[in-house]
C-alpha positions, -999 to 999 in steps of 0.1 A, spaced: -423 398 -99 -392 413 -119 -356 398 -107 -347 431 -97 -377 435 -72 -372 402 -58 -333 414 -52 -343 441 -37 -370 421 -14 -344 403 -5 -318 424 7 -343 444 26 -352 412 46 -316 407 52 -308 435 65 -340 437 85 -331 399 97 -293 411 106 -305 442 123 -327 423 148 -295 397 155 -288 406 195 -255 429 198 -252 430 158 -251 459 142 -246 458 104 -225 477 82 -220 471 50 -236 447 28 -229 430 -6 -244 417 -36 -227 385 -45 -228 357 -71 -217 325 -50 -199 302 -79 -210 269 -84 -206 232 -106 -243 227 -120 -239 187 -123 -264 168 -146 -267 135 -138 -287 104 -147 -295 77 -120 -328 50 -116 -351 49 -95 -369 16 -84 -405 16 -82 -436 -4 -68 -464 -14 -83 -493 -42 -79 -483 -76 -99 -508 -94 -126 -517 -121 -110 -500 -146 -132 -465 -129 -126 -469 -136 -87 -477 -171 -90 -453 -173 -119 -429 -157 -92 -442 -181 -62 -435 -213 -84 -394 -202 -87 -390 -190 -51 -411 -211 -29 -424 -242 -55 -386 -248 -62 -393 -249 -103 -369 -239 -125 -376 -250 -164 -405 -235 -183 -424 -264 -189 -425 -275 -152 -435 -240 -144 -467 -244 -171 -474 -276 -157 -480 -269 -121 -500 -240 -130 -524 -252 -158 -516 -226 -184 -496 -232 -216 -458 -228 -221 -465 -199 -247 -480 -177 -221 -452 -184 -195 -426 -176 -220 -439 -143 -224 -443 -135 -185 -407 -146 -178 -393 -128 -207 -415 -99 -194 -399 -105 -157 -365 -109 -172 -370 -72 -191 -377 -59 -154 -349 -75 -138 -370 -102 -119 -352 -128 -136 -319 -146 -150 -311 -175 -163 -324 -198 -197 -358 -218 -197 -346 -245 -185 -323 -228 -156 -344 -199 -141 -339 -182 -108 -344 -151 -94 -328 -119 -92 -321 -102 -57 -353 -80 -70 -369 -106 -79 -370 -121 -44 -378 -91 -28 -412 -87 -51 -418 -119 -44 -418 -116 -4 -430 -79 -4 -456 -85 -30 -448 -57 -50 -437 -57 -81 -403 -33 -87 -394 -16 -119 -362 2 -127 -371 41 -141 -342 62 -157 -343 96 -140 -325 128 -149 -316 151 -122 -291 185 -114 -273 186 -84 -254 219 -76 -215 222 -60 -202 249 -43 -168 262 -64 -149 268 -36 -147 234 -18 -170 212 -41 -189 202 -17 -227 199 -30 -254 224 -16 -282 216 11 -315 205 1 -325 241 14 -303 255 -19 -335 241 -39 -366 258 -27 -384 281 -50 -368 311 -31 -335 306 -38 -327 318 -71 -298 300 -92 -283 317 -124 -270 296 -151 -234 305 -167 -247 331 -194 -273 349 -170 -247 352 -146 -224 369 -169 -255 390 -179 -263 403 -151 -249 435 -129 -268 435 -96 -244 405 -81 -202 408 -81 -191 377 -100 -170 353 -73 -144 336 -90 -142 296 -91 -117 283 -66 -116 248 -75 -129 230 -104 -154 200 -103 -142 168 -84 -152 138 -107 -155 115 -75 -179 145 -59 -211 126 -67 -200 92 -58 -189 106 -22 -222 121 -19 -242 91 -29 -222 72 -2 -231 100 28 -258 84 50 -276 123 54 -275 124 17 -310 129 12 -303 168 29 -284 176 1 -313 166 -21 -301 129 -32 -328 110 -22 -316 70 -11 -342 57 -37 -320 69 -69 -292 43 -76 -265 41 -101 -256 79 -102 -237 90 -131 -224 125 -139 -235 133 -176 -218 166 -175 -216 198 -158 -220 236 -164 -210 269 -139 -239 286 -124 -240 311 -101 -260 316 -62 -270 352 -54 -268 363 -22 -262 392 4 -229 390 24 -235 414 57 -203 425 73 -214 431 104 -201 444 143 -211 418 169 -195 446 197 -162 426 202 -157 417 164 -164 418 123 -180 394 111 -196 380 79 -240 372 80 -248 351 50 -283 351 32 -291 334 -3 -334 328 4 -334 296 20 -362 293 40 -346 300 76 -329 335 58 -302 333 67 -277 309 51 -253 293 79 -239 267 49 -224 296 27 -216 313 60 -191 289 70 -179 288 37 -172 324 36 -159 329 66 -130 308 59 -124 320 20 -98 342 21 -110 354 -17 -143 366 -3 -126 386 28 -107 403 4 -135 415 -20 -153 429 8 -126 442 29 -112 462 -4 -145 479 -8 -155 483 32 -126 506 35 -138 530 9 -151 562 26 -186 562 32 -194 599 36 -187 604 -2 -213 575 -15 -239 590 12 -233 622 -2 -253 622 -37 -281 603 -18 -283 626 8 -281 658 -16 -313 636 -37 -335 642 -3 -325 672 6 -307 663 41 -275 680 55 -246 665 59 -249 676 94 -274 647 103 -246 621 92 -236 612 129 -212 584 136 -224 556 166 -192 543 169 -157 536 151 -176 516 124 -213 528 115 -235 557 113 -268 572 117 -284 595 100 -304 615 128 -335 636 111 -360 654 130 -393 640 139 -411 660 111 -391 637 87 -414 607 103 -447 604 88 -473 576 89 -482 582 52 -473 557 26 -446 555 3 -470 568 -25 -478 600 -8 -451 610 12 -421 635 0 -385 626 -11 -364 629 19 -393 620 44 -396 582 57 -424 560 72 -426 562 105 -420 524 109 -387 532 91 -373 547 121 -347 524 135 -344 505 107 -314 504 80 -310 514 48 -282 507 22 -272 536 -3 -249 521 -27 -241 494 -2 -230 512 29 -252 508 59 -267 532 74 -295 538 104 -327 558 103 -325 578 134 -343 603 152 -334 616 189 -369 626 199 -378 599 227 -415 605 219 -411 595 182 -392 568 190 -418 554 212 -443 560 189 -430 540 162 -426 512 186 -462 512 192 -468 515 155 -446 488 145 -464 461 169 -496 469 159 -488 464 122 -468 427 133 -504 421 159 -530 422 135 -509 411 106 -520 375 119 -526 363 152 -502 367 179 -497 355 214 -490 370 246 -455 356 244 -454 368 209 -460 403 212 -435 404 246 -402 389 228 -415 416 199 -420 441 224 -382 435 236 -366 432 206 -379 472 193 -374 481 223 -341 472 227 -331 488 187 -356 521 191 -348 530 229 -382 550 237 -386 573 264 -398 539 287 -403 508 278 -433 499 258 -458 474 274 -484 452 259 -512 475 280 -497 503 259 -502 483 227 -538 472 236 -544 514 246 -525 525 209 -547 495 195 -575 510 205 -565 550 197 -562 535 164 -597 523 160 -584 487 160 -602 478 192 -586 455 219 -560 430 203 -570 393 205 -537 382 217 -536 346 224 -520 330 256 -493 308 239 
């Protein structure tokens, strides 16, 4: 899948996410490139393996036999001196060991093989650790799932989609110490197991993401979402919320006047100007007729005519939002019952499911009454799909 499909994919499931928030209704939303320290670091690792059985017993002798010279060690054991020397200088190459032949002891490893029966080896590891360029703070393990997509300094610069953020504070040498000293390091994806951290050097990169500015009925505020796994991205969020530099990006394009980018859109899809209809001091709807509806695909259907399950939903010409609308009760209620059937047999749902579901269209598509889950098993079945097997929960 092309970056530009997964962008768009993305900022359709943000605004679908937003839209379903209780009391939010969005407004505008914004294609952003989050700044970032990309910080390559090296660190080891210790890991456990099974001893040879001559390096336990060779390790028994030291810590519980008391032996500390070479010679007694071959001794008690009945093997020659030139086959020790070559399992303590092995030992001694893994850290097991300090000392000369005749003054051996054991490392603080070393014991702990000993006792655990394990035999632990030191691996050099290379790793990247990203910090936010705002705060320095380092990113949640979250940031590294395969659905969050991180540019590096050139593709960043490359690309137009996302509005460069500018770097508020440059890379805090002492940043990776800190973190390696946080107890809950391991969710900011610095496992405990890697030691001796050590910053080899570091690059900018860049986070997409969609900024929503949004009306919660009282207030505007900012929704974050970046593709972490729960959508939307509270970490950024409470960075951008109080990042004055961010505010101000939006805020000097959410003042722009949104009739004149509707209007080339709208003139594309042949729609009057007349259907533009504000809801309230900050967003609109664009109210169509219900002939605009249609149940065809994408493929099939003209410009200027939407799926039926787009009704209620938002879309974002150049960036401002706006809502599908159409006032026929009738058609509302009908893409209700179209929109649960597609989330029922999409995989199975429960009673307590499909209610909450129910209740949440509902409440954004206002039909004529309100839309039961008899009245989904009687569409279910008007649509050839039989009786739903919904689950009890």
């Amino acid at each position: 899948m092309s970056s530009t499909s997964t962008d768009t994919i993305l900022q359709t499931r943000a605004l679908e996410h937003a839209a379903d928030l209780p009391g939010i209704r969005p407004l505008r939303i914004h294609a952003l490139a989050f700044p970032l320290h990309a910080a390559e670091l090296s660190a080891t690792i210790e890991e456990r393996g099974p001893f040879n059985l001559l390096d336990r017993y060779i390790g028994l002798a030291i810590a519980e036999g008391g032996f500390t010279r070479l010679q007694d060690i071959a001794t008690f054991l009945g093997v020659s001196e030139h086959m020790v020397d070559r399992v303590l200088r092995f030992l001694g190459g893994i850290g097991h060991l300090q000392g000369s032949a005749d003054a051996l002891s054991l490392t603080e490893r070393g014991l702990r093989s000993v006792r655990d029966d394990r035999r632990y080896t030191e691996k050099q590891e290379r790793l990247r650790l990203y910090f936010d360029g705002v705060r320095c703070g380092a990113l949640r393990t979250a940031h590294y799932a395969h659905s969050v997509r991180i540019l590096d300094r050139d593709a960043g610069y490359a690309q137009r989609f996302y509005r460069l953020l500018p770097e508020v504070c440059g890379f805090r040498p002492g940043a990776v110490a800190e973190l390696g000293r946080c107890p809950d390091r391991s969710e900011y994806d610095l496992p405990d197991e890697l030691l001796n951290l050590e910053v080899l050097e570091v690059g900018r990169a860049f986070l997409p993401c969609f900024a929503i500015r949004a009306h919660d009925g009282g207030r505007l505020i900012t929704l974050v979402y970046s593709g972490v796994s729960e959508l939307r991205d509270h970490h950024l969020e409470e960075i951008f919320n109080s990042w004055p530099t961010a505010t101000h990006v939006m805020e000097s394009t959410d003042s722009e006047e949104p009739r004149d980018h509707f209007a080339e859109w709208m003139r594309e899809r042949k729609i009057a100007l007349q259907a533009l209809t504000w809801v309230d001091h900050y967003s609109f709807r664009l109210i169509l007729p219900p002939s605009r509806y249609l149940g065809r695909t994408a493929e099939t259907r003209e410009k200027g005519t939407f799926s039926l399950m787009m009704l209620g939903s938002y879309v974002a010409p150049r960036s401002h939002v706006l809502q599908l609308w159409c006032d026929d009760a009738p058609t509302r209620t009908k893409a209700v019952l179209n929109r649960a059937l597609a989330y029922a047999t999409a995989t199975r749902r429960t009673v307590p499911d499909m209610t909450a579901f129910l209740e949440r269209v509902c409440r954004q598509l206002e039909p004529d009454a309100h839309v039961t889950i008899d009245d989904l098993q009687r569409h279910a079945r008007e649509a050839a799909y039989g009786t739903l097997d919904l689950g009890e929960g």
